[in-house]
N, C-alpha and C positions, 0 to 999 in steps of 0.2 A: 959719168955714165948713169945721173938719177933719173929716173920722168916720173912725170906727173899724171894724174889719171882726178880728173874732178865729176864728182857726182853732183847734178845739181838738180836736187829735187825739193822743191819751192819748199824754203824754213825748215830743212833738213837739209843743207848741202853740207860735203866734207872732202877733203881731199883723199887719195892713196898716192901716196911716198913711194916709188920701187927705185932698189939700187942696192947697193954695196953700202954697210957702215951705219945703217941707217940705227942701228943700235946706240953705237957711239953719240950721234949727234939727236938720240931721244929726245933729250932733257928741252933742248931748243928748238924742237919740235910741239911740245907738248907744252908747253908754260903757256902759249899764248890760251890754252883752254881753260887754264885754272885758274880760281878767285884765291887758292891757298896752295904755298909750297908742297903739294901731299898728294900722294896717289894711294890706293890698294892695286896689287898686282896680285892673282888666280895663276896657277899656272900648272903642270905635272910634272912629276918625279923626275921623267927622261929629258924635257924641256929645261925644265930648273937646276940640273946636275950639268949641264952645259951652259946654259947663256945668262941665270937670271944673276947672277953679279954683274956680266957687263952689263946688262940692264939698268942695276942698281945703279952704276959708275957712271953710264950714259946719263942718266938722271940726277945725280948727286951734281953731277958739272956743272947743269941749270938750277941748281941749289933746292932741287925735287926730292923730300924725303920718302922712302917708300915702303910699306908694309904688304908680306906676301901670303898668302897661302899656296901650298903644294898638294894636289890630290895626286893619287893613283892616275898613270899612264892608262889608255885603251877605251875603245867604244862605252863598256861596260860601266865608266865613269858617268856618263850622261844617262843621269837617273833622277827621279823622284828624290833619294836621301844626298844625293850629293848636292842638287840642288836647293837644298834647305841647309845646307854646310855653310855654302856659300853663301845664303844669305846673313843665316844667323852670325856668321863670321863679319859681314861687311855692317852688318848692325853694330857687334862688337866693336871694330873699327871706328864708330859713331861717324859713319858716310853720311854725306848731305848731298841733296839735292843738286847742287851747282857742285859738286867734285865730281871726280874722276876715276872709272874704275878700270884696268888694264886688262885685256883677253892675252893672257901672253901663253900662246900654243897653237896645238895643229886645230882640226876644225871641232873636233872634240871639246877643248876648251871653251874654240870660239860661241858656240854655241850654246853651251850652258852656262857661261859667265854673263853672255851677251841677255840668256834668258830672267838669269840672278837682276841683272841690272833693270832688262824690262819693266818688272811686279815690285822691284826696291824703290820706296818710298812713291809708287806710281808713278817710277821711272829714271831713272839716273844717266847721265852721261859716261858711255865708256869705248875704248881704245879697243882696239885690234890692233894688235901685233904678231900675225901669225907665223911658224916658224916651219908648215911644212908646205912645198910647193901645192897641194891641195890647198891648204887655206890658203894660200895668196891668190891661186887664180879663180877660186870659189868660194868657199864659205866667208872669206870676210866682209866680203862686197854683198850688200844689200840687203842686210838688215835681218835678214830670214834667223831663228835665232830657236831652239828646244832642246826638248831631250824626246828617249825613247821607254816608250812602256812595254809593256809585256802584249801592248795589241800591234805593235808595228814600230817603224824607225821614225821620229820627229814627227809625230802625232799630237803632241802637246809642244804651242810655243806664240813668238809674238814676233809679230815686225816690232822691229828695235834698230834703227839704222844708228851704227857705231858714227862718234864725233871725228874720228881722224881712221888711220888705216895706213901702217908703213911695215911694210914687204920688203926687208933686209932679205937681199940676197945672197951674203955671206954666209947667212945660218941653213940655206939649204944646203952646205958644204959638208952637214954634220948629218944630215940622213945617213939612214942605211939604202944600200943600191933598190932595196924591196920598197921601201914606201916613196921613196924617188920617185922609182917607175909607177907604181899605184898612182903619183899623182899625174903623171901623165895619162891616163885616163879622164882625167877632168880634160886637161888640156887640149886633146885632140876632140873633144867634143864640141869644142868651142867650132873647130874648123868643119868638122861636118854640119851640125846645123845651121852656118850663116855663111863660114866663110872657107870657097873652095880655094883659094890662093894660099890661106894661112897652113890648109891641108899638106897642100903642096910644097909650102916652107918647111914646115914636120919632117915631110920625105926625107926631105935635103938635109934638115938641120937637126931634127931629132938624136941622132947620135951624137951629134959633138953636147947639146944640150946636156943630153942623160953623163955625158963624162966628164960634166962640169965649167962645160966655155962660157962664162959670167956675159959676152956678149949676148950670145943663145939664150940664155936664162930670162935675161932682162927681156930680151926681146918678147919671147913666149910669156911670161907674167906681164909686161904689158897689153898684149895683143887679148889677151884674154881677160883681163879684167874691162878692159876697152868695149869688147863687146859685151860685158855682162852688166855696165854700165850703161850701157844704151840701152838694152833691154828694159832693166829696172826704173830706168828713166820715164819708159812708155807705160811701161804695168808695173807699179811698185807692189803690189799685193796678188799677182798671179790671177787675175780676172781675163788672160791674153795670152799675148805674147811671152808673158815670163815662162808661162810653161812650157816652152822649146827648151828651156835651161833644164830642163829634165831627163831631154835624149837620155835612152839606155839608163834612166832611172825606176822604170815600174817594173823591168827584171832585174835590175840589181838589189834594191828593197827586196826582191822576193829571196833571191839568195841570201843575202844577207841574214835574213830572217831564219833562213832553213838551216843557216851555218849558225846560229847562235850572236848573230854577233860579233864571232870571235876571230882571231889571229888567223884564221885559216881563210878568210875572207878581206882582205881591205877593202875599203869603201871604194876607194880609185880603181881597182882592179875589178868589184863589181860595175862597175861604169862602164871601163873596157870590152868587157864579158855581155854586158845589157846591150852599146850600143852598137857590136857585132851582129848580136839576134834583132836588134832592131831593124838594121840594115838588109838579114838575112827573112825576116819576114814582110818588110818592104819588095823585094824583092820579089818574095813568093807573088805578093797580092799583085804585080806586075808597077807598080810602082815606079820602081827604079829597076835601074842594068842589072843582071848579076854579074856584072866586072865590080860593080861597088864594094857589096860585101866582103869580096876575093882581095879588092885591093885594099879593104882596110885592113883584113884577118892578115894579108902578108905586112905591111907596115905593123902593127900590134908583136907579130912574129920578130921581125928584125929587131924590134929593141928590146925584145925580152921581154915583154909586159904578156900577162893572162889573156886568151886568147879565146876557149872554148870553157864547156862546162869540164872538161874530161883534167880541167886545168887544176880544178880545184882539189885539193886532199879531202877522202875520205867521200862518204857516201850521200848522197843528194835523195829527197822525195821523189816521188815520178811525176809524171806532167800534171796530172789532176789538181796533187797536193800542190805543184808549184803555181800553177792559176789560182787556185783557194790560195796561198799568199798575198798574192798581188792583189786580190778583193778588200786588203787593208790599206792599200797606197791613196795615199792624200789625194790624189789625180783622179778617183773616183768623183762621178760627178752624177747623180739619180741614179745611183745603182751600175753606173755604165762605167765599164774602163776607160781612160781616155789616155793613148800610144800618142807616143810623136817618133812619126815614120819620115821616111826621106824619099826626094821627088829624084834627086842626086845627089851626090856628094856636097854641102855646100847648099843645101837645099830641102829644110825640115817643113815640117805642118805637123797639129795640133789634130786629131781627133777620135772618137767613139763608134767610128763607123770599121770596127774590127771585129772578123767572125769570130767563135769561140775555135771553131775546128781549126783555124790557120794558126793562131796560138798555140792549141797545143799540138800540132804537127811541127812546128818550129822548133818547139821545148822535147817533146816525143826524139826525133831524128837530132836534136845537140846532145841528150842525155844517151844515145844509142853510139855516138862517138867512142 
């Protein structure tokens, strides 16, 4: 039950690995990368208290010796001093060049390991091994790689396209049902911006997915890195088309932002929350049906995933302050927002051509819920 998923972007290709076990059979996966029996593995608390022995075991089989470090679990980890942790540790390590450094966690890790790796030694080769269905079907794929400052989320960072990427399915066995569903917000976004069939699979499939049917799983972490892989094929650095991969990403940054960061927010669940109001402000502009938005917010509804603002705990900005956030999102482009709305379900576009008043009458009437 493994597949394959090949990135092939000229003198950067790599494969992604999805399936069952893929832990176990690491070590022979990964040898063919290395000039030395030796990895450094990055990984967090809640990650490392679960899987990084079989990790270790996986590795030790292909006769892979492996040294880790463990940060603090959460958003808040993807900073300025963690990421000088991480370097100064893989110096420590004395990494070279042609080694191997391990992203072993959700996208958090991915991200800021992948960044460590970037600016070490003006560049290193390293692994993804992401362990929440959010990194499998998004952050590990495509190189996109920072941290977050005190101006916004992933402001600072680098294309850094990882050498390998294997999406054990086993380990999403070990979420909790909360960031599960958070990561289904990535994944239904996959179906709204390109592909209305896979939308329609979700319908259908969704629920047995969320309760664990390893077929379901595979199927969804394939189908979505598949398309994020074609994407990134076209525009590796977001000059395009990459930024469809954004749906419901320049109000989820803004939440995100207004909520700190924190546990009261997951990234996936702002996804969720963003590409409803995107939907629902498509909509307004006449765009798209308003059966759209209705049948996403009822699918989001059935499997228990965030839905509205009214979803989130505790108290939110009002519409002004919540546009003044968005004014920080990478997707600015001369001053201009740039939304990627839907024509239909299955059917995004890319642009700056959005009033200020439709914004915040969208944000105004979700926060009035």
């Amino acid at each position: 039950m493994r597949d394959l998923v090949q990135v092939n972007l000229p003198g950067r290709e790599y494969d992604i690995h999805i399936g069952p076990g893929l832990l176990a059979g690491a070590g022979d996966l990964i040898t063919p990368l290395l000039s030395q029996p030796r990895v450094t593995v990055i990984t967090d608390d809640n990650v490392g208290a679960l899987h990084l022995e079989g990790l270790r075991a996986g590795l030790a089989s292909a006769g892979i010796k492996m040294q880790s470090l463990t940060l603090p679990a959460g958003e808040g980890t993807k900073n300025w001093a963690n990421l000088t942790t991480c370097v100064e540790w893989l110096l420590d390590q004395k990494v070279e060049r042609r080694d191997v450094v391990i992203a072993f966690g959700g996208g958090v890790i991915g991200d800021l390991v992948g960044f460590a790796a970037s600016i070490l030694r003006r560049g290193v080769r390293f692994v993804q091994i992401p362990t929440s269905l959010l990194a499998q079907v998004d952050s590990s794929v495509g190189g996109k790689t920072g941290i977050n400052t005190r101006h916004g989320k992933n402001l600072v960072g680098a294309f850094h396209q990882p050498a390998l990427v294997l999406a054990d399915i086993d380990v999403l066995g070990t979420m909790t049902p909360r960031d599960f569903l958070a990561g289904c917000g990535e994944v239904v976004k996959y179906g709204l911006l390109g592909d209305a069939e896979f939308f329609e699979w979700l319908e259908v499939n969704g629920p047995k997915m969320a309760a664990g049917d390893v077929a379901a799983r595979v199927h969804a972490v394939r189908r979505s890195v598949q398309m994020k892989a074609e994407i990134v094929m076209r525009d590796e650095t977001e000059q395009g088309d990459r930024a469809l991969l954004n749906l419901g990403h320049t109000f989820c940054h803004a939440l995100e932002a207004a909520t700190g960061y924190s546990d009261r927010l997951l990234h996936g669940e702002g996804v969720a929350i963003g590409c409803a109001l995107a939907l629902e402000l498509s909509s307004r502009m006449g765009l798209c049906s308003q059966e759209d938005p209705s049948r996403l917010r009822a699918f989001l509804r059935d499997m228990g995933m965030k839905t509205d603002l009214r979803d989130i705990e505790g108290d939110l900005p009002d519409a002004d302050a919540l546009l003044e956030l968005m004014g920080q999102d990478k997707k600015v482009l001369d001053g201009q927002l740039r939304f990627i709305l839907t024509r239909a379900i299955g059917d995004s576009f890319v642009t700056s051509d959005v009033p200020r008043t439709a914004v915040l009458d969208v944000l105004q009437d979700a926060l009035a819920l």
